[in-house]
mmCIF file of the N, C-alpha and C atoms, coordinates in Angstrom:
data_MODEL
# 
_entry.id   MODEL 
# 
loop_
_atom_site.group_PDB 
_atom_site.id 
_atom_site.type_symbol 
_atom_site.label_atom_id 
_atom_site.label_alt_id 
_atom_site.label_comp_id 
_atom_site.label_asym_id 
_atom_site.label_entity_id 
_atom_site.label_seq_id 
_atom_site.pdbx_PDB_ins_code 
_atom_site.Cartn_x 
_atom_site.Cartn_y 
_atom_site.Cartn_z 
_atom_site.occupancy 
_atom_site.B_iso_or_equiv 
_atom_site.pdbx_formal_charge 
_atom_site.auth_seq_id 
_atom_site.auth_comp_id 
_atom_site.auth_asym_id 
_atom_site.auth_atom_id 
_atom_site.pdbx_PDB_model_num 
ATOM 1   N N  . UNK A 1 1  ? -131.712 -108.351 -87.416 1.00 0.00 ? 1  UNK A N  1 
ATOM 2   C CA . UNK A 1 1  ? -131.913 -108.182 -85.991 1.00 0.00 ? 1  UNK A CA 1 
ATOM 3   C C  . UNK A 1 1  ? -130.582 -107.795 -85.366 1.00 0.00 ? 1  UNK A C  1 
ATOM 4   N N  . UNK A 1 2  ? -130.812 -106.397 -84.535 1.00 0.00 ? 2  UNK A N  1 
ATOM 5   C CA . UNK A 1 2  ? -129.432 -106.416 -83.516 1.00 0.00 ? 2  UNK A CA 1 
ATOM 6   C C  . UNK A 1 2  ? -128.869 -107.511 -82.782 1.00 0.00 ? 2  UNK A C  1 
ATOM 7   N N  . UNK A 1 3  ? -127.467 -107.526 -82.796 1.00 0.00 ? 3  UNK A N  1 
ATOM 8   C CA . UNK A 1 3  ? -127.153 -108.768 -82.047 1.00 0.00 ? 3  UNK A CA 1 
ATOM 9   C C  . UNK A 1 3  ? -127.284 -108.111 -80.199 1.00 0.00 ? 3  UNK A C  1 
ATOM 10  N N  . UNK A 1 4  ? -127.708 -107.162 -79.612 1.00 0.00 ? 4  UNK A N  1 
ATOM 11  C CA . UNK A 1 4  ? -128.672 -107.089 -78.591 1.00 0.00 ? 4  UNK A CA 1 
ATOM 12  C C  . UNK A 1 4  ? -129.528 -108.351 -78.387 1.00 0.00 ? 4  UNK A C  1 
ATOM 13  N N  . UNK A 1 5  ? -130.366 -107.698 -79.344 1.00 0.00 ? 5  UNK A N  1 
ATOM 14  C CA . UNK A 1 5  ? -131.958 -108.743 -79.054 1.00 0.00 ? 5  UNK A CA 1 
ATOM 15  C C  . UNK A 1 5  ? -131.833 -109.731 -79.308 1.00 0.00 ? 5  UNK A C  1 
ATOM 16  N N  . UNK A 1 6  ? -130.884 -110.295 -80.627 1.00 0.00 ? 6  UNK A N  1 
ATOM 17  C CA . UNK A 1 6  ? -130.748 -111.891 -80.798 1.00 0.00 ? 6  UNK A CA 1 
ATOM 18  C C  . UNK A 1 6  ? -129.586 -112.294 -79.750 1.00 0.00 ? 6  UNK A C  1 
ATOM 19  N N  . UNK A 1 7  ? -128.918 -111.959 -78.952 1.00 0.00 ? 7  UNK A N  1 
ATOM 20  C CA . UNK A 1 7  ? -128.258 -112.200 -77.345 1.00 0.00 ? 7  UNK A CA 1 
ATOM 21  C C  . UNK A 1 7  ? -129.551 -112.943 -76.852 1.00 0.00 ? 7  UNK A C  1 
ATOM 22  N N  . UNK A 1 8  ? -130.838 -111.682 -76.483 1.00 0.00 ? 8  UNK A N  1 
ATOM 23  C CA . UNK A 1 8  ? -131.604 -111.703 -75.450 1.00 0.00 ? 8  UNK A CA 1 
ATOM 24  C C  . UNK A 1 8  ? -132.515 -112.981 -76.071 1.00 0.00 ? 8  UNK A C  1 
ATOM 25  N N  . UNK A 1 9  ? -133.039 -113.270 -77.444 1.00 0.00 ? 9  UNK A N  1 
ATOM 26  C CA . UNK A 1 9  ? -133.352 -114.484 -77.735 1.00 0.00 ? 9  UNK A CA 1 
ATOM 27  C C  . UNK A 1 9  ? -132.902 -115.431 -77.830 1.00 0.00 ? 9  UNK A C  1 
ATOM 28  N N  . UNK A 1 10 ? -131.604 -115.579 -77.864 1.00 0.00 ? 10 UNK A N  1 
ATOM 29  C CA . UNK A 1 10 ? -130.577 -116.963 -77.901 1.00 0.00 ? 10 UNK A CA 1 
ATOM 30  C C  . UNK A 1 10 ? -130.631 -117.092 -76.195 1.00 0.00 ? 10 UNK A C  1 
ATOM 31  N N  . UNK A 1 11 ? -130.104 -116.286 -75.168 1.00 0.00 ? 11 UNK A N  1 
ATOM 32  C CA . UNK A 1 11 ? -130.370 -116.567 -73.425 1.00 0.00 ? 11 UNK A CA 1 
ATOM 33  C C  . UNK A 1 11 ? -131.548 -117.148 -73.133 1.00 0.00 ? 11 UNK A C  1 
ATOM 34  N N  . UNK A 1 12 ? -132.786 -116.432 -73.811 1.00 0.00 ? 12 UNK A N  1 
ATOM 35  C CA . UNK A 1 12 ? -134.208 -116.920 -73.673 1.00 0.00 ? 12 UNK A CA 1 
ATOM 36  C C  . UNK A 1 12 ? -133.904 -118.356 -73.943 1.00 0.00 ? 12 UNK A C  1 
ATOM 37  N N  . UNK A 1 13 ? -134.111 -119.095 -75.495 1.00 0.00 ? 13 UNK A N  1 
ATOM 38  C CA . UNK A 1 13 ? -133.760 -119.675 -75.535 1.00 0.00 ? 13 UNK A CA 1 
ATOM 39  C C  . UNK A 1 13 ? -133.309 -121.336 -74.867 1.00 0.00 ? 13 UNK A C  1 
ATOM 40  N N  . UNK A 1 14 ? -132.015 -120.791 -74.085 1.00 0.00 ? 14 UNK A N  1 
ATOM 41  C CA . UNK A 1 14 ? -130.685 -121.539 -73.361 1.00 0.00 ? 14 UNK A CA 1 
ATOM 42  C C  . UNK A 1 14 ? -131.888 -121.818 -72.168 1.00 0.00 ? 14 UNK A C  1 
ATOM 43  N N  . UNK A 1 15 ? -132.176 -120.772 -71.190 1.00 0.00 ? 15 UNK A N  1 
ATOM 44  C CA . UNK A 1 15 ? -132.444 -120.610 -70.369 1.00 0.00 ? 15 UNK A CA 1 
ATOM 45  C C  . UNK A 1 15 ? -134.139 -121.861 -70.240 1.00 0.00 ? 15 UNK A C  1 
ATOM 46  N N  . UNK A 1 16 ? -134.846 -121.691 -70.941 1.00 0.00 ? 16 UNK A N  1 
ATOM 47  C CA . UNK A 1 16 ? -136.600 -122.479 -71.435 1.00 0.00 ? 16 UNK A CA 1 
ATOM 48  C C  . UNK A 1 16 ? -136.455 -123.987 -71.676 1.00 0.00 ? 16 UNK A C  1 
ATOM 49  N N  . UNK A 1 17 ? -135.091 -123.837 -72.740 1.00 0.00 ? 17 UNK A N  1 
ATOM 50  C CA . UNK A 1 17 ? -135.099 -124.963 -73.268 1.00 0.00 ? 17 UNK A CA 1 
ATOM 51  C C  . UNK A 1 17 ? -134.740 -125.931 -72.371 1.00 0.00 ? 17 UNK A C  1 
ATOM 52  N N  . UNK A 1 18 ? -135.038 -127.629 -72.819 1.00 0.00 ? 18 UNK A N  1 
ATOM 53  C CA . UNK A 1 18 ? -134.595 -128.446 -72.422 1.00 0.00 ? 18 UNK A CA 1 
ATOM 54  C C  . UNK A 1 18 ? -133.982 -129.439 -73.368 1.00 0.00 ? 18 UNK A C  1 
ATOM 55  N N  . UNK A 1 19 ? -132.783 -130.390 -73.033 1.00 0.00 ? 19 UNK A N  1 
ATOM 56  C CA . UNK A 1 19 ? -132.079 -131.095 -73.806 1.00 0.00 ? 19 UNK A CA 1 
ATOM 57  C C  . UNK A 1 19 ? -131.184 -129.812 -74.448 1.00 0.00 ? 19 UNK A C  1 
ATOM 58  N N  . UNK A 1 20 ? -130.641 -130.943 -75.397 1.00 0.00 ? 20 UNK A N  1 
ATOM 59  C CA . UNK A 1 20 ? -129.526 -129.916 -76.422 1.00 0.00 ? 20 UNK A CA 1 
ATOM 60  C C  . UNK A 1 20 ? -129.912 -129.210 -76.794 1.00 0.00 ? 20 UNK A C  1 
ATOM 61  N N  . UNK A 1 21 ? -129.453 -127.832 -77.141 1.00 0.00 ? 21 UNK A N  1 
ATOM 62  C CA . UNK A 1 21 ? -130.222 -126.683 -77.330 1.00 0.00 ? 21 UNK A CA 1 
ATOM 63  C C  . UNK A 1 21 ? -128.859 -126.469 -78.344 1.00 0.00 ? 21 UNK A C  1 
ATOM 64  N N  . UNK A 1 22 ? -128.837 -125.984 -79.593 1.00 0.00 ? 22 UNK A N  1 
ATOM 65  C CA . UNK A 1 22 ? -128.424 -125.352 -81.130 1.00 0.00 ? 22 UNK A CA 1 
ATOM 66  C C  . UNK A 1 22 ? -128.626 -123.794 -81.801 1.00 0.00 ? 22 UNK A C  1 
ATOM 67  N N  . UNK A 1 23 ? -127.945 -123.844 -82.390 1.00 0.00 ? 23 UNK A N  1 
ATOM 68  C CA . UNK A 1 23 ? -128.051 -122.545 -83.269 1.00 0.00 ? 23 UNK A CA 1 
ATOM 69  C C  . UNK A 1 23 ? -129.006 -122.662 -84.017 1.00 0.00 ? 23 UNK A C  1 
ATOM 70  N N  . UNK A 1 24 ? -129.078 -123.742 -84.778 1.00 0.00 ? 24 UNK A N  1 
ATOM 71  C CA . UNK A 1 24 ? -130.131 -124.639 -85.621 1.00 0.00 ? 24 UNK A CA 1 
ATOM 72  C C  . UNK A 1 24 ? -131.392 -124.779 -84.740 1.00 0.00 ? 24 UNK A C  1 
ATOM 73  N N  . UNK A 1 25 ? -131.495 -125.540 -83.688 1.00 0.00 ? 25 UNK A N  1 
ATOM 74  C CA . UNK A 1 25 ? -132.780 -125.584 -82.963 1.00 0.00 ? 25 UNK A CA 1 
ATOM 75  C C  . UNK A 1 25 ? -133.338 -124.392 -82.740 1.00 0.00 ? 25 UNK A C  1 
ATOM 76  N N  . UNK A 1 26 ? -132.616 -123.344 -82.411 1.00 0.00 ? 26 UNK A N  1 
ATOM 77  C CA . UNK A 1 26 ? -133.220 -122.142 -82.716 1.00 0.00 ? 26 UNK A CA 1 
ATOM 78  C C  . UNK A 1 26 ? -134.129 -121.385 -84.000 1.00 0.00 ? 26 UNK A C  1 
ATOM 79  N N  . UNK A 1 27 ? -133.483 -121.807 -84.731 1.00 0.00 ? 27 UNK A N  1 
ATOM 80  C CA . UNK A 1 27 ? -134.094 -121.390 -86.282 1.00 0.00 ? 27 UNK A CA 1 
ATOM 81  C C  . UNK A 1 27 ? -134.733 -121.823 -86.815 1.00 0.00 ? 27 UNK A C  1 
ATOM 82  N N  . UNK A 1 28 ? -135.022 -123.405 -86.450 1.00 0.00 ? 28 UNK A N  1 
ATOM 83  C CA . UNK A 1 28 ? -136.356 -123.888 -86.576 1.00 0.00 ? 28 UNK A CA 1 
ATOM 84  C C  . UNK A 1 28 ? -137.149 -123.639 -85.889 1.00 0.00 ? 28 UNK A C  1 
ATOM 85  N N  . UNK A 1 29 ? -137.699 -123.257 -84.460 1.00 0.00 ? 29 UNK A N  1 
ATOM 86  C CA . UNK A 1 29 ? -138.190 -122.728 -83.480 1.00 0.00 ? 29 UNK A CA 1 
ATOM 87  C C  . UNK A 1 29 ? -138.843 -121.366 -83.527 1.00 0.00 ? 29 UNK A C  1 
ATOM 88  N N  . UNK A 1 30 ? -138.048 -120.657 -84.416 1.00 0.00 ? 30 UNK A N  1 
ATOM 89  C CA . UNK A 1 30 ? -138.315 -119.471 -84.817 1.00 0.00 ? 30 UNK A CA 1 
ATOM 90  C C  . UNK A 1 30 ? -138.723 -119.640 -86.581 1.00 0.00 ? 30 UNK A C  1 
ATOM 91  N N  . UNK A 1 31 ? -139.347 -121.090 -87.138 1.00 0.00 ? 31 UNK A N  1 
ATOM 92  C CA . UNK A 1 31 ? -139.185 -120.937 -88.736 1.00 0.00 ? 31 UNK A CA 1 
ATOM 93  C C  . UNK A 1 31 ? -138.497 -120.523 -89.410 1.00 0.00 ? 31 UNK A C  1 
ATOM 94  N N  . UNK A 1 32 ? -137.443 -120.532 -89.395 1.00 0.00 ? 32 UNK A N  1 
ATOM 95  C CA . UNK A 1 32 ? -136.538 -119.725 -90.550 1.00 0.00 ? 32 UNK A CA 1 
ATOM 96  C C  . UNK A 1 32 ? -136.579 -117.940 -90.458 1.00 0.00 ? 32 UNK A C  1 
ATOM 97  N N  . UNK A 1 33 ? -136.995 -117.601 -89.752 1.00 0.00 ? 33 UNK A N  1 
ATOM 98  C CA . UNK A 1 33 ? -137.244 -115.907 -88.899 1.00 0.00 ? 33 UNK A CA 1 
ATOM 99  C C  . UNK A 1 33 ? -135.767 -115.121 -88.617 1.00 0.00 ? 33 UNK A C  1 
ATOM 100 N N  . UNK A 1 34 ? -135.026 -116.400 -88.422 1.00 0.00 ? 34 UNK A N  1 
ATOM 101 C CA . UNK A 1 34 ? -133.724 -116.161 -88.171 1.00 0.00 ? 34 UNK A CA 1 
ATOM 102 C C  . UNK A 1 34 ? -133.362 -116.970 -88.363 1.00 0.00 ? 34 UNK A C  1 
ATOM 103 N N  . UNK A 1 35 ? -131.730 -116.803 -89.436 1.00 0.00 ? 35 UNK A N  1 
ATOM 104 C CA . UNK A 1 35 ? -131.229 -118.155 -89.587 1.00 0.00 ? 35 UNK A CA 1 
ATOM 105 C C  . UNK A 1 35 ? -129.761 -118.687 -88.244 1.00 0.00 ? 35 UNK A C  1 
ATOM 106 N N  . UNK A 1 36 ? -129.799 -119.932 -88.840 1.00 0.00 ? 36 UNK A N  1 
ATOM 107 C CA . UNK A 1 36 ? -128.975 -120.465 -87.693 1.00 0.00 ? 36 UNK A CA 1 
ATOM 108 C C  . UNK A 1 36 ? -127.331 -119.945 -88.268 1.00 0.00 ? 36 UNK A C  1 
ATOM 109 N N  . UNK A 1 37 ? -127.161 -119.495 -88.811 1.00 0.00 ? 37 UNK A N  1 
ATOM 110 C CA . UNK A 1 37 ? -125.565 -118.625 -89.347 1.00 0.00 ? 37 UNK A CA 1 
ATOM 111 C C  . UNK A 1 37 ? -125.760 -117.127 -88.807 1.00 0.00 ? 37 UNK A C  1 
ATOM 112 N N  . UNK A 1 38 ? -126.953 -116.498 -89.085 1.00 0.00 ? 38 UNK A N  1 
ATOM 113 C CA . UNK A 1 38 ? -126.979 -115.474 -88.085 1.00 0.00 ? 38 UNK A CA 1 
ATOM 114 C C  . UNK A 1 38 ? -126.443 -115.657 -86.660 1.00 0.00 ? 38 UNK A C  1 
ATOM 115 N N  . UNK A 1 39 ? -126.491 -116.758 -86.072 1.00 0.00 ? 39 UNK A N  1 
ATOM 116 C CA . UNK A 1 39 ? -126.934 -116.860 -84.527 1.00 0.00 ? 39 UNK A CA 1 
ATOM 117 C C  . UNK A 1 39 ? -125.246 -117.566 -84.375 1.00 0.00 ? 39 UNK A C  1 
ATOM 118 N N  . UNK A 1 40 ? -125.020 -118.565 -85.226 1.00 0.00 ? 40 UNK A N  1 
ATOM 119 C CA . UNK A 1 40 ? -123.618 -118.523 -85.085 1.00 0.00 ? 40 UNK A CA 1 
ATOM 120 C C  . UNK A 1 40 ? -122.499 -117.297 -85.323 1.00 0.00 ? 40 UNK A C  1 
ATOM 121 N N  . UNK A 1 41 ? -122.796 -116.320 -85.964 1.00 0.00 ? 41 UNK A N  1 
ATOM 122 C CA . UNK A 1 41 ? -122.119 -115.198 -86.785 1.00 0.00 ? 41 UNK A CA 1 
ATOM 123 C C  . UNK A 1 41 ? -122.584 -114.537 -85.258 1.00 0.00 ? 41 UNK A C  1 
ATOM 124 N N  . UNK A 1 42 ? -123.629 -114.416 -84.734 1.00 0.00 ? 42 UNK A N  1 
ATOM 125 C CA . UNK A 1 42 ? -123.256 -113.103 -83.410 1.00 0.00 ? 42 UNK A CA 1 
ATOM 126 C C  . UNK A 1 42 ? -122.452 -114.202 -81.714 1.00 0.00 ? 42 UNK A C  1 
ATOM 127 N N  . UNK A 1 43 ? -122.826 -115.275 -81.941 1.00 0.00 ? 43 UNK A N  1 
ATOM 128 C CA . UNK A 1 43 ? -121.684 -116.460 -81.066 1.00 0.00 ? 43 UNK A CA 1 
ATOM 129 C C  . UNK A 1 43 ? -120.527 -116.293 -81.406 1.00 0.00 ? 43 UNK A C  1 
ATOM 130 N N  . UNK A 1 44 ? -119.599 -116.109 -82.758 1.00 0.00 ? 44 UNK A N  1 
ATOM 131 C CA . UNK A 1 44 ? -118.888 -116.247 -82.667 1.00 0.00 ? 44 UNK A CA 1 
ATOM 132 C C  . UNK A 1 44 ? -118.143 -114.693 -82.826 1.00 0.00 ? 44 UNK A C  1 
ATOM 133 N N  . UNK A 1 45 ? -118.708 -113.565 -82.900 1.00 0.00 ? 45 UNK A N  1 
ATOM 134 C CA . UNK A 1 45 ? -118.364 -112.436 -82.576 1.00 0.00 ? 45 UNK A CA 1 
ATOM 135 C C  . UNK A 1 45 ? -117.638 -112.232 -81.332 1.00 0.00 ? 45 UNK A C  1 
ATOM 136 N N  . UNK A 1 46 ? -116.893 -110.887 -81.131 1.00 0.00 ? 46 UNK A N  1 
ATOM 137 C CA . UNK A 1 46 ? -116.057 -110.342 -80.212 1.00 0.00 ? 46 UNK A CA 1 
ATOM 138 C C  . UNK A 1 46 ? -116.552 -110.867 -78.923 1.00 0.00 ? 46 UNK A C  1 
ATOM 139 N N  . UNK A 1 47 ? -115.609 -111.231 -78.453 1.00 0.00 ? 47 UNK A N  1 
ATOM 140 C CA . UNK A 1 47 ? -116.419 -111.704 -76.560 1.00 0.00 ? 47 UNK A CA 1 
ATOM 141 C C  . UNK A 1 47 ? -116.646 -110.255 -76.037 1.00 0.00 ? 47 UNK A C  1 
ATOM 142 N N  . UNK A 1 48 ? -117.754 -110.596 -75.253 1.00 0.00 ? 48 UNK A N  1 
ATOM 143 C CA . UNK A 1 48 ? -118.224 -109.872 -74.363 1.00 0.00 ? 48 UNK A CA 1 
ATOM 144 C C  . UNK A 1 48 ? -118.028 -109.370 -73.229 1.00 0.00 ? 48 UNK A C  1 
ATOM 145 N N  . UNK A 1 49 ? -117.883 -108.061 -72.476 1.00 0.00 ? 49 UNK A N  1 
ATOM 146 C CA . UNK A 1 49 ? -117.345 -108.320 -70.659 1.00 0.00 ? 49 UNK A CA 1 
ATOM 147 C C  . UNK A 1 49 ? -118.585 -107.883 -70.411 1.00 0.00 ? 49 UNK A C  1 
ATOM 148 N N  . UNK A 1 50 ? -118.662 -107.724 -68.834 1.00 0.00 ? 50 UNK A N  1 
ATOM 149 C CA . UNK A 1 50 ? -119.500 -107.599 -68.064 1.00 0.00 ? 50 UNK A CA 1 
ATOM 150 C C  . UNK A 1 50 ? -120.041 -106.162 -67.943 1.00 0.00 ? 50 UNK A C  1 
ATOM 151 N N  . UNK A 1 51 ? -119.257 -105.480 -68.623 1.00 0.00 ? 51 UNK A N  1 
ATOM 152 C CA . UNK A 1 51 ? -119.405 -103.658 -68.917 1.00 0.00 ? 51 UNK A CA 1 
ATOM 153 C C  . UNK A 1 51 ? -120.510 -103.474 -70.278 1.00 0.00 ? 51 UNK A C  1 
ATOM 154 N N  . UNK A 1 52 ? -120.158 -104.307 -70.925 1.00 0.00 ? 52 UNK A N  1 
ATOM 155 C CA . UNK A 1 52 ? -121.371 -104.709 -72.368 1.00 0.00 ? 52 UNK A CA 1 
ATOM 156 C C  . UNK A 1 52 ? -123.001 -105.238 -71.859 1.00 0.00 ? 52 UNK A C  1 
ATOM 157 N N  . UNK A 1 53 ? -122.729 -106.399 -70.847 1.00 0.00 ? 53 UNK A N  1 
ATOM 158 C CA . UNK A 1 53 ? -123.293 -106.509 -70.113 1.00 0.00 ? 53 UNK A CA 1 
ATOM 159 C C  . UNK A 1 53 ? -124.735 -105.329 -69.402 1.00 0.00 ? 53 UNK A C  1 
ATOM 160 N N  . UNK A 1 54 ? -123.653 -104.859 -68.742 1.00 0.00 ? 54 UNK A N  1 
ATOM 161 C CA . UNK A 1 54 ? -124.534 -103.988 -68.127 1.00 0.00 ? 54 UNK A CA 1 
ATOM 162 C C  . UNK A 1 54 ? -125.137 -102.240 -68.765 1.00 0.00 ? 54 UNK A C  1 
ATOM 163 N N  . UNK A 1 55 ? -124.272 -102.211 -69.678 1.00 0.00 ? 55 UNK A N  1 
ATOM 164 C CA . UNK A 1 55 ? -124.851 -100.799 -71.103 1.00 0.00 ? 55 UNK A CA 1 
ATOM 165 C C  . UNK A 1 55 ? -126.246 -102.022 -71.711 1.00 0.00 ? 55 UNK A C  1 
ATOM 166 N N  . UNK A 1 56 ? -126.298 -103.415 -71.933 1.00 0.00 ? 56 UNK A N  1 
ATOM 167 C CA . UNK A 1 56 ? -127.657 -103.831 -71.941 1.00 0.00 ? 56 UNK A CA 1 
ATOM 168 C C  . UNK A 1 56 ? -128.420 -103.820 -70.376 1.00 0.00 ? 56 UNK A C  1 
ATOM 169 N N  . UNK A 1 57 ? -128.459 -103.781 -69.534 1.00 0.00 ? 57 UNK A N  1 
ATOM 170 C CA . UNK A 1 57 ? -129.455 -104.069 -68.468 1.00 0.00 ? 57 UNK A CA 1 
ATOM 171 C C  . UNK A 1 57 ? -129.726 -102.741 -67.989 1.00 0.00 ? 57 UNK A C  1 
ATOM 172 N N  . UNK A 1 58 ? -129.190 -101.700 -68.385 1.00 0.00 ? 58 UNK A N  1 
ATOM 173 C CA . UNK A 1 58 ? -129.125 -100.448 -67.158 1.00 0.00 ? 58 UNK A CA 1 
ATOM 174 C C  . UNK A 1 58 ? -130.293 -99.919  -67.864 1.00 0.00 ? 58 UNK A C  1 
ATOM 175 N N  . UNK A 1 59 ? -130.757 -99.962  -68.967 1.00 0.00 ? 59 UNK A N  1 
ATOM 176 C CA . UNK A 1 59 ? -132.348 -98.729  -69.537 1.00 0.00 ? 59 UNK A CA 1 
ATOM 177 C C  . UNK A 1 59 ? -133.214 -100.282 -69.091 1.00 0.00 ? 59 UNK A C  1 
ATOM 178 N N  . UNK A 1 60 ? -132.968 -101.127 -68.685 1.00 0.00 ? 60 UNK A N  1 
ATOM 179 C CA . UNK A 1 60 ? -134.090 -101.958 -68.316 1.00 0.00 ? 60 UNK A CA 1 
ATOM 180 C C  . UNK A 1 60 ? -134.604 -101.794 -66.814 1.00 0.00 ? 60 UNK A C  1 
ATOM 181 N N  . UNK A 1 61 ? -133.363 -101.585 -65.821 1.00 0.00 ? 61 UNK A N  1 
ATOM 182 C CA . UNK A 1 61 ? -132.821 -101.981 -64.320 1.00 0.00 ? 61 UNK A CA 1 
ATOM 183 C C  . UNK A 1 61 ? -133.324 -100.613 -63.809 1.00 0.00 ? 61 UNK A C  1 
ATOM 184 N N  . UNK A 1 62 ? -133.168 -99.257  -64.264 1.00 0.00 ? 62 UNK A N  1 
ATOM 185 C CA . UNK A 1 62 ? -133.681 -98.142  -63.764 1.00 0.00 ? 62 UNK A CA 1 
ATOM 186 C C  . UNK A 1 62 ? -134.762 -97.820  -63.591 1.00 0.00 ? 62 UNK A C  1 
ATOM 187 N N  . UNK A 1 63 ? -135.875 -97.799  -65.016 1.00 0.00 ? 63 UNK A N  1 
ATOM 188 C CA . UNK A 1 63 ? -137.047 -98.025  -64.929 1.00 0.00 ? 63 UNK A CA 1 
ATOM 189 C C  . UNK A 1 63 ? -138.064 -98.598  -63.764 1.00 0.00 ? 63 UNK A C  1 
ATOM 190 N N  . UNK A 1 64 ? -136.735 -99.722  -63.600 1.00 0.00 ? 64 UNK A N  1 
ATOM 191 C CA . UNK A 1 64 ? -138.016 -100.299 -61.894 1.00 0.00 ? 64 UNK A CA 1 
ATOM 192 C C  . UNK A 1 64 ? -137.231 -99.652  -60.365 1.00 0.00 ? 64 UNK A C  1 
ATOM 193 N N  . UNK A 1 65 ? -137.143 -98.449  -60.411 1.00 0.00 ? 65 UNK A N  1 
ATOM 194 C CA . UNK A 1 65 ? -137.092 -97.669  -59.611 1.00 0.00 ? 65 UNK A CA 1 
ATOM 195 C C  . UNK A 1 65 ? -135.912 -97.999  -58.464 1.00 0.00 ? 65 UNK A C  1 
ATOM 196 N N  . UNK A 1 66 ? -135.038 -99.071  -59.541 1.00 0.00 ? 66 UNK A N  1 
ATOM 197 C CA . UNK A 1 66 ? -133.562 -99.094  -58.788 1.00 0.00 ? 66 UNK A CA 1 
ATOM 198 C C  . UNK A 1 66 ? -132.603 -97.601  -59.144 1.00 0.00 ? 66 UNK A C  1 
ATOM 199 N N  . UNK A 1 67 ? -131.744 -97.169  -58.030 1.00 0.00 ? 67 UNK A N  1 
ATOM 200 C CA . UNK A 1 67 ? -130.614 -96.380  -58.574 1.00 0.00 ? 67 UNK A CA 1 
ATOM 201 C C  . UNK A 1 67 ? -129.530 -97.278  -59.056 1.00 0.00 ? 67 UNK A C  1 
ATOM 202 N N  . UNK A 1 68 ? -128.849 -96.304  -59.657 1.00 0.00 ? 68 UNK A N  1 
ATOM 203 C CA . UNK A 1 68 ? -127.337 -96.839  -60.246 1.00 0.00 ? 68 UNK A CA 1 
ATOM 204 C C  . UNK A 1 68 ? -126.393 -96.762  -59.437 1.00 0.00 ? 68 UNK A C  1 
ATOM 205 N N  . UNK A 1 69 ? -125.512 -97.731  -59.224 1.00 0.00 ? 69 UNK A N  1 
ATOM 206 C CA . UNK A 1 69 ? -124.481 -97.537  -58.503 1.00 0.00 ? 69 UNK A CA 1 
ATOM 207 C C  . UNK A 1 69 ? -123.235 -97.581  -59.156 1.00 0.00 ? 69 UNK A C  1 
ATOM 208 N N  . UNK A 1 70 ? -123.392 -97.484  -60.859 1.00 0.00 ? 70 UNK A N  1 
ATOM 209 C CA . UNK A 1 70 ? -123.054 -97.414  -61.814 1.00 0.00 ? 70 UNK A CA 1 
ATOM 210 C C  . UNK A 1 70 ? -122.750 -96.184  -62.910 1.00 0.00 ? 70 UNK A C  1 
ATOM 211 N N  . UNK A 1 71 ? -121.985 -96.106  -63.491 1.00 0.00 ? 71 UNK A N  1 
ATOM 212 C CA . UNK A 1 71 ? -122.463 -95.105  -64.380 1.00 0.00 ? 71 UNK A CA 1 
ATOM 213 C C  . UNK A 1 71 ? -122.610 -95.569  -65.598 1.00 0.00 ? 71 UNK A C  1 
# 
């Protein structure tokens, strides 16, 4: 899995869950679908800015008939 989409499932995730929430609680959650070293291995990857950020939201954010004030 791109670490995109496993971002957007680990936020999901953070965001649903309640109590302590894991790399591990994830991977059981998901059965073994993804393991919990995957999910640590894209956590502990290059930090992110807010420019990464938004190259993910902008093919989502246009579609609903916002402009860019962006490039």
């Amino acid at each position: 899995m791109k670490n995109g989409k496993l971002l957007g499932l680990y936020s999901d995730y953070l965001v649903s869950a309640l109590g302590q929430m894991t790399a591990t609680g994830l991977a059981s959650l998901l059965n073994g679908e993804i393991g919990h070293d995957q999910i640590q291995r894209m956590l502990a990857g290059p930090e992110q800015t807010s420019a990464d950020l938004w190259r993910m939201v902008k093919p989502l954010w246009l579609p609903c008939g916002n402009s860019s004030p962006l490039n």
